[in-house]
N, C-alpha and C positions, 0 to 999 in steps of 0.2 A: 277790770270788772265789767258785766255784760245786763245787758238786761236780763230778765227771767228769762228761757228757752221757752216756746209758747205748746210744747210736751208736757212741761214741770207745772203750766198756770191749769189745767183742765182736770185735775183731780182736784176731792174734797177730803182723801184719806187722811192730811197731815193736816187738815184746819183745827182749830180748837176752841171751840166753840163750847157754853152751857145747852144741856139738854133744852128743848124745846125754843132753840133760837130760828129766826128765818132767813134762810140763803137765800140771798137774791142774788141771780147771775145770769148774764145771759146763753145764745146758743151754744155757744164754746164749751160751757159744762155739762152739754143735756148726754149724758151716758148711762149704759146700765151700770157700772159701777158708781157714778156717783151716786143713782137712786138707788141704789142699795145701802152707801151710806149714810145715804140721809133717813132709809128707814131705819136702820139699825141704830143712830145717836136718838135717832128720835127728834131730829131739824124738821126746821116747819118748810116745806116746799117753793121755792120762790123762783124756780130755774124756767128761762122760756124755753116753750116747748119749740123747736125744728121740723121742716117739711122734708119729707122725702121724695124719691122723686119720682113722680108721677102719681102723688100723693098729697096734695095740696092738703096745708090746717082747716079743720073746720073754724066755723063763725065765733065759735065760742072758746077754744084753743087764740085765735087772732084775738079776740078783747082779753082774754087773759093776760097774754105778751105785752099788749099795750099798758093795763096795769101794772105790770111788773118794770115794764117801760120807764113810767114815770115815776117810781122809785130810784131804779138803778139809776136815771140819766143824773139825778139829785145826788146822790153818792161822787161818781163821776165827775161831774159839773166840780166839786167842793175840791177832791184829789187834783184834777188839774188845774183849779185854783192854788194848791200845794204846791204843786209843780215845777209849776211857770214862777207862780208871786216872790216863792219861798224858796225857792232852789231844793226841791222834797224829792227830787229824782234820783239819788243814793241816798243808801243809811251813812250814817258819819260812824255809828257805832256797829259793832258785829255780837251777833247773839240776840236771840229772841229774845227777853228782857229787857235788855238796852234798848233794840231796836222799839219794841213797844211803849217804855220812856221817852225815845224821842218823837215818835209818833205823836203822843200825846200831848209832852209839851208845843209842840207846832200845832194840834187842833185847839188845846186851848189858848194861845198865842192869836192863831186865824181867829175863834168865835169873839176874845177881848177886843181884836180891832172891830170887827164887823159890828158889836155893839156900841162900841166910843161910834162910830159913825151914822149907825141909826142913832143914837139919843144926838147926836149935832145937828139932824135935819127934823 
């Protein structure tokens, strides 16, 4: 087993998300067909925008990014807390179901330590 091909991570076609959720992601997803699927489920916009070239973002395109910034790195930040802490680098289980069980039991496993150790200090 390999990691994701990084072809298979840049679409949003096969996410499964509830109407009016916010993708947040960075440049790697910025395409016309994601924004089309995001209009079409009706996802709330969270992707940063990419410069092209000889095309520099404007000012307000760069504060954007950086909002979206300090979302994502939070997400990020937590997953390779997973990672590394947890050994969360393969599923154990196959099938989306399972897979989504384990996830879950591992985040709520992550957030019971994180709070035993905020209430001991």
């Amino acid at each position: 087993m390999s990691p994701i091909s990084p072809r298979l991570t840049n679409s949003l076609e096969e996410a499964c998300l509830a109407p009016d959720s916010l993708v947040v992601a960075d440049k790697g997803y910025r395409s016309m067909r994601n924004h089309a699927t995001l209009e079409e489920r009706t996802y709330i916009h969270g992707i940063m925008d990419k410069a092209a070239r000889g095309k520099p973002l404007i000012r307000i395109q760069r504060l954007i990014n950086r909002l979206i910034s300090s979302v994502h790195y939070r997400v990020e930040q937590e997953m390779g807390t997973l990672k590394r802490g947890y050994g969360f680098s393969r599923m154990r289980y196959t099938g989306l179901q399972k897979g989504n069980m384990e996830f879950i039991l591992m985040a709520i496993t992550f957030n019971l330590k994180k709070a035993i150790l905020m209430m001991g200090t």
